[in-house]
Phi, psi and omega in degrees: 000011176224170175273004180216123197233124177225157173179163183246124174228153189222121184273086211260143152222141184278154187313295186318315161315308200293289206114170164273171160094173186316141182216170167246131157256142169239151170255113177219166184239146185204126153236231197270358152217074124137178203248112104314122181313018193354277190229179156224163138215149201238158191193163191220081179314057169261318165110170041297175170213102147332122178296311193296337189155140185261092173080064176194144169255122181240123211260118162228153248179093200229133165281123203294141187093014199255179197232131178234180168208131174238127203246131163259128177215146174290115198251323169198138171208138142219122007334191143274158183286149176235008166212135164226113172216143149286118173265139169289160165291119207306138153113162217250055186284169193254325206240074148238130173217151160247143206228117161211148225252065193070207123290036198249318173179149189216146209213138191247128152253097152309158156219092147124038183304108146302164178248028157283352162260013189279003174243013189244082193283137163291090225241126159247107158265168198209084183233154168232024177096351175241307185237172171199144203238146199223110183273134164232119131290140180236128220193109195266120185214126199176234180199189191290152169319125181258322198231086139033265284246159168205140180222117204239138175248115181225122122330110202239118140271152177322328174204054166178151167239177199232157222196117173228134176229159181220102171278144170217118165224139189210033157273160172327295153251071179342139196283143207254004189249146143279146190217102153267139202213129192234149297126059174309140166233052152253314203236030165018037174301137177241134197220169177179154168231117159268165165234052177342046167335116164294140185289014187238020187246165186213021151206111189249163204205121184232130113325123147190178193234152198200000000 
């Protein structure tokens, strides 16, 4: 109903789908006689690409002593990649080592993790001369949330009770589920919730009704 239309639509496709190398989008307008040719746009799908995750930081949650591995591995690149390196964490522990596989994937083996790594993200670059990818660990090594709290609200009406809890954490390695667990004890009615808490609040606040 105007001489001017503006508007966003927005299209996702996945890598795996597109393929690497070159691809085009075209653009056309239609209505009931007949079709126009707008745009093209030409692009380009190289990569580098992580199996594990691309452009991300990825979050582990480790028990102090325990012995893990952390692996990057190439999943899609063209070019091919031509530089792959893993950064260590600063400072000069002994029980880490890296074992790598070309330029194909490259792997940090812990032994015996300390919680001299919870302040050290671990970085996998990945380049091939056109882009470059970049993988972070981020690594908690300890044990469950120690510090805590929770302040509960309850409300009883003729037919329903109403439950508001406000969790506060403030461990180290934030909790990442809340579990609420109810329990009659006439008609030994059982009732439970999870909740999911994002790891970067350090106060959650859950509703519900039963």
């Amino acid at each position: 109903n105007g001489s001017q239309h503006n508007f966003t639509n927005f299209l996702t496709e996945s890598v795996d789908h597109l393929g690497i190398g070159d691809h085009v989008l075209h653009v056309y307008a239609n209505n009931t006689l007949g079709d126009v040719h707008v745009k093209d746009v030409t692009f380009a799908v190289g990569g580098p690409y992580f199996k594990e995750g691309t452009n991300t930081t990825i979050w582990s949650e480790i028990r102090t002593g325990s012995n893990i591995s952390l692996k990057c591995s190439v999943r899609k690149s063209l070019p091919p990649v031509t530089e792959l390196e893993m950064i260590p964490p600063a400072g000069n522990e002994s029980n880490w080592i890296i074992k790598r596989n070309g330029t194909h994937s490259i792997e940090m083996v812990i032994t015996n993790a300390t919680s001299k790594m919870n302040t050290r993200n671990i970085t996998c670059t990945a380049r091939n001369g056109i882009g470059t990818a970049q993988l972070v660990y981020q690594n908690f090594v300890g044990g469950p949330p120690d510090k805590v709290t929770a302040s509960v609200d309850i409300v009883v009406t003729d037919d329903k009770a109403n439950f508001s809890i406000t969790v506060s954490d403030n461990s180290s390695a934030p909790a990442k589920k809340i579990l609420v667990y109810l329990k009659g004890t006439t008609d030994k009615t059982q009732h439970h919730s999870t909740f999911t808490t994002p790891i970067n609040k350090s106060q959650h606040h859950f509703h519900f009704t039963l």
